[in-house]
C-alpha positions in Angstrom: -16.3 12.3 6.2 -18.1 14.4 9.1 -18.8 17.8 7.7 -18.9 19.4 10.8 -16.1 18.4 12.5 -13.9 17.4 9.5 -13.4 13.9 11.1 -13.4 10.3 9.3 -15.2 7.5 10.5 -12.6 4.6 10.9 -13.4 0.7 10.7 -13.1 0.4 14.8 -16.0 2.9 14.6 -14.2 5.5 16.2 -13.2 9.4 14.5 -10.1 10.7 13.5 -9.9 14.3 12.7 -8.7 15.2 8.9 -6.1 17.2 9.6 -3.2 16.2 12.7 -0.5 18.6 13.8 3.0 16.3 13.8 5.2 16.9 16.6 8.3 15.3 15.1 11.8 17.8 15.9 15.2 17.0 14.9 17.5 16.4 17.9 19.1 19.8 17.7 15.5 21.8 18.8 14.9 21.7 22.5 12.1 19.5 23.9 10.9 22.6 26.0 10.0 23.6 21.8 7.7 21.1 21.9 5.7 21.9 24.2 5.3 25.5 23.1 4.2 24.7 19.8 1.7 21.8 20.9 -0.4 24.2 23.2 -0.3 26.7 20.2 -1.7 24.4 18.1 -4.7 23.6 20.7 -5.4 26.7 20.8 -5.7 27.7 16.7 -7.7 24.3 16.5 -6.0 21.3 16.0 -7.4 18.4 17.4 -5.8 15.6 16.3 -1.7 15.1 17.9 0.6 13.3 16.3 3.6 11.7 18.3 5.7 9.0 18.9 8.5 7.3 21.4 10.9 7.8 18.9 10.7 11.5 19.0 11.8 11.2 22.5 9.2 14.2 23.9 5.9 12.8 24.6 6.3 13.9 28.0 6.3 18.0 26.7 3.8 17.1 24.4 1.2 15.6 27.2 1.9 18.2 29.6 1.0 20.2 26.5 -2.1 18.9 26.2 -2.8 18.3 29.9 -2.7 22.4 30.4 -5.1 22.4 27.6 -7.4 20.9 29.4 -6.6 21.9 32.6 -7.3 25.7 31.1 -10.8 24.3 29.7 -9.8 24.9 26.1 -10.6 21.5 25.7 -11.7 18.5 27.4 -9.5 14.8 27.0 -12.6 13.4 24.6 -11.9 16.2 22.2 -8.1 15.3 21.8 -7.6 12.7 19.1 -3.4 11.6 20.5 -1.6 9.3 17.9 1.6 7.3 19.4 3.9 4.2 18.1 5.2 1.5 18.6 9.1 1.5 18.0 11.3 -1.0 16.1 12.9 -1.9 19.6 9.7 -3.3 21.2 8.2 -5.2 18.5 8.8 -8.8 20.3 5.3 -9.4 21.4 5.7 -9.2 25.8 7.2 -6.1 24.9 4.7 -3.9 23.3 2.5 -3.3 26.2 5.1 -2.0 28.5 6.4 0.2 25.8 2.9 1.5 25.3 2.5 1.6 29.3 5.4 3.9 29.4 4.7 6.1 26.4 1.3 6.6 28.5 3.1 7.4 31.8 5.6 10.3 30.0 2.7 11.3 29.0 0.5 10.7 32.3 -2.6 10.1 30.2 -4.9 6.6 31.0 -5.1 5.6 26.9 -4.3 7.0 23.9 -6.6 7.2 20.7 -4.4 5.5 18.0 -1.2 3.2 18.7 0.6 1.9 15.8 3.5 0.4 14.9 6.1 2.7 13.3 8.0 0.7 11.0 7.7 -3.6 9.9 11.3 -3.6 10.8 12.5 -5.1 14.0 15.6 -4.1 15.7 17.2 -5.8 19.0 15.3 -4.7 22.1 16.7 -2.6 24.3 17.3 1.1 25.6 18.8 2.7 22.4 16.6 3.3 19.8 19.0 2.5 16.8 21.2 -0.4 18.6 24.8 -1.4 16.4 27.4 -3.3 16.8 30.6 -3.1 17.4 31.8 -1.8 13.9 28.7 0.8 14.0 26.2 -1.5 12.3 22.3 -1.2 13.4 21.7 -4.5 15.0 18.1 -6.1 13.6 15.7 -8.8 15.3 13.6 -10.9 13.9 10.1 -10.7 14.3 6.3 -12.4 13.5 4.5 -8.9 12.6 1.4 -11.0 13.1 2.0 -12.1 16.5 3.2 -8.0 17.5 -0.1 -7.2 16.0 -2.2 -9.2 18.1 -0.2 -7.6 21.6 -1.2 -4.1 20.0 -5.4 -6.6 19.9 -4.8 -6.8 23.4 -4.1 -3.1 24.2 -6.7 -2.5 22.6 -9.1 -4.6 25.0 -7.3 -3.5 27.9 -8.5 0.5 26.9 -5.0 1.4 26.6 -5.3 2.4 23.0 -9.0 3.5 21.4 -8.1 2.2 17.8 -4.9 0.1 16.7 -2.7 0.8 13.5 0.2 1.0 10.8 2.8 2.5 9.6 5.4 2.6 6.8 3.6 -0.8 5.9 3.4 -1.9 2.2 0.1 -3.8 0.8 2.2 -7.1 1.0 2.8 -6.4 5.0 -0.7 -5.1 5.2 -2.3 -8.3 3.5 -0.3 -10.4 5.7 -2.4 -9.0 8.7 -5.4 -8.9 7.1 -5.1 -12.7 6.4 -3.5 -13.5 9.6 -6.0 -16.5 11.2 -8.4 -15.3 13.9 -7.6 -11.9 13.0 -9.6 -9.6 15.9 -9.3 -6.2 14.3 -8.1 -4.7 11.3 -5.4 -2.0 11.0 -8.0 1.2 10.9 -5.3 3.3 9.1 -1.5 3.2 7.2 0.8 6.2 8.1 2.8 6.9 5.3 4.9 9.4 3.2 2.9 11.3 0.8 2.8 14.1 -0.9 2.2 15.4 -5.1 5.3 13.8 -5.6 5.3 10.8 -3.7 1.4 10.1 -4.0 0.9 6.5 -2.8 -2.1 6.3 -5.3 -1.7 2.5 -5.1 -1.3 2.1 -1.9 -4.4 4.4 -1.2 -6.7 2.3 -3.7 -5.7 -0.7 -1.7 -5.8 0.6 1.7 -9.6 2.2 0.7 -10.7 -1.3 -0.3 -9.8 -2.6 3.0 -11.6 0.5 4.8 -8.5 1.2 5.6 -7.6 5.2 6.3 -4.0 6.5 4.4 -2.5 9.2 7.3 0.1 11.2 5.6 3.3 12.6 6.3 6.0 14.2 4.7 2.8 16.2 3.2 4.6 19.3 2.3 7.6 17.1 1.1 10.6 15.2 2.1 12.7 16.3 5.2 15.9 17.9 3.4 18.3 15.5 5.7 21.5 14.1 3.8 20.5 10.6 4.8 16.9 11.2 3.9 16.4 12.8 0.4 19.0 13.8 -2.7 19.7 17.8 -2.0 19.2 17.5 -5.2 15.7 16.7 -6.0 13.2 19.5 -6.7 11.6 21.2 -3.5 8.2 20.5 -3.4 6.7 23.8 -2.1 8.7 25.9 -5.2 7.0 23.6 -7.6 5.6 25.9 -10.7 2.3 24.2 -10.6 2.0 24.1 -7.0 2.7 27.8 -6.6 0.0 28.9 -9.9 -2.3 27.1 -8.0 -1.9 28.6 -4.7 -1.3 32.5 -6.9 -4.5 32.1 -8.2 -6.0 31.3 -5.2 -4.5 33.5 -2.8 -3.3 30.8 -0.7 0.2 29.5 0.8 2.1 26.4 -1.4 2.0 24.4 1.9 -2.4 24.7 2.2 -2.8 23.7 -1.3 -0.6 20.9 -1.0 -2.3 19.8 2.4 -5.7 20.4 0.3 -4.7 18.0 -2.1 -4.4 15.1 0.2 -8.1 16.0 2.0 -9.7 15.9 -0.9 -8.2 12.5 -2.1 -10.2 11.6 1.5 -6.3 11.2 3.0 -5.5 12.1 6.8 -3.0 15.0 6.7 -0.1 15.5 9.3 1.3 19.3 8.9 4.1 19.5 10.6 5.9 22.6 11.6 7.8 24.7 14.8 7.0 28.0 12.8 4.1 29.6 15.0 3.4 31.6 11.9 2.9 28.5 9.5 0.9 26.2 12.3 -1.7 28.4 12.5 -1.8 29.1 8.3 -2.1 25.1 8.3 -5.0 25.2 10.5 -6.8 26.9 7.5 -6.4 23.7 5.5 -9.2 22.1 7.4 -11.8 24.5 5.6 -12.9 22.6 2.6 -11.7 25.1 -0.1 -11.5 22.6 -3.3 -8.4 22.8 -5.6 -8.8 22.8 -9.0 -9.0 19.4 -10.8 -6.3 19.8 -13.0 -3.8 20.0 -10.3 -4.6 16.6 -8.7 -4.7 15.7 -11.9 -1.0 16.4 -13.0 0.8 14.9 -9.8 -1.5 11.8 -10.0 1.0 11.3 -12.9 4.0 11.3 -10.6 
């Protein structure tokens, strides 16, 4: 990790910064919202953008960051933008144009991380979640390996600094990594984590690969019906979590952001609270949590 910046080195030999703010909305918030809250979070520090074409507001989140720099608050260099690859474009002659017209919503000339958002293919087209007829999603079938070397050439063109994953399990990510003639490896695996969900596995495996874990989800699952039981505990009114941030002085939602930097993870916080993004911003300080708390959800 880069002290100074609170960056990691990836295996492309680029930097990613340790902490990303997630722009992900449910349908029901205005895009106009997004915009807001991205140029708030530029100006409390964050660094590192986190979007994607499914979210379906890449173009208020780049002119976000455009009046950023327009402003001088920053310059395009010190912007790390994450986008992805939907299920709908995974067909290889498609995943340049959809990265061509993330980067035209956005009307920037390359983004810093492009991956792919889920190994799941679904028929290509306009809609994101295409069904049929009697209201089933319609799949596709795809060679990941053969998507993956599109995303190799987007790469060469400058449209995208560094390539990566997401949602991928070790089995998808070994069938990359094995893949003959292979040109670059994945530099990083976005996935749900948090105490209770802690990918430990995953993250051993992804470390031995140089491989960097991004989380989301880090504060816990999205309370949606289709998502997560209701019923399942809430992750930030978990007893432990909240001794730990009592005794010291801090929110639930830092320590659990904490916990993932200093496991050397990538955290997303993601909120639309201007209250909240800029106590996340805090979690970047390196503040160490006690032991015993990593400890007891490494059991989970």
């Amino acid at each position: 990790m880069d002290p100074k910046y609170q960056r990691v080195k990836l295996n492309d030999g680029h930097f990613i910064p340790i902490l990303g703010f997630g722009t992900y909305a449910p349908e029901e918030v205005p895009k106009s919202e997004a915009l807001e809250v991205t140029q708030l979070a530029i100006d409390v520090g964050f660094r590192h953008i986190d979007c994607a074409h499914l979210y379906q507001n890449e173009e208020q989140v780049g002119q976000a960051i455009r009046s950023k720099i327009a402003d001088g608050t920053v310059k395009r260099e010190d912007i790390f933008y994450t986008s992805k690859l939907w299920s709908t474009s995974l067909q290889p002659e498609l995943v340049r144009p959809a990265l061509e017209k993330s980067l035209k919503n956005l009307q920037l000339d390359y983004v810093d991380l492009y991956i792919i958002h889920f190994p799941l293919a679904l028929k290509p087209g306009e809609e994101l979640f295409p069904k049929d007829e009697n209201g089933k999603v319609i799949y596709d079938s795809v060679d990941f390996c053969r998507t993956w070397e599109a995303l190799e050439t987007c790469k060469d063109a400058g449209l995208a600094k560094s390539i990566g994953v997401s949602n991928f399990n070790h089995k998808q990510l070994e069938k990359i990594l094995n893949k003959p003639g292979l040109k670059y490896k994945p530099v990083c695996n976005q996935v749900e984590c948090h105490p209770y969900l802690n990918q430990n596995k995953l993250l051993e495996f992804c470390k031995s690969h140089d491989i960097v874990l991004v989380a989301y989800g880090a504060l816990g699952s999205q309370r949606l019906e289709n998502w997560v039981n209701p019923n399942y505990p809430v992750l930030l009114e978990d007893p432990v979590l909240c001794a730990i941030a009592k005794k010291h002085k801090q929110t639930p939602a830092l320590v659990a952001l904490r916990y993932q930097i200093q496991r050397g993870v990538v955290v997303l916080a993601k909120s639309y609270n201007r209250k909240r993004i800029k106590e996340n911003m805090q979690s970047s300080h390196p503040e160490p949590i006690h032991h015993d708390f990593i400890l007891h959800f490494s059991e989970y």
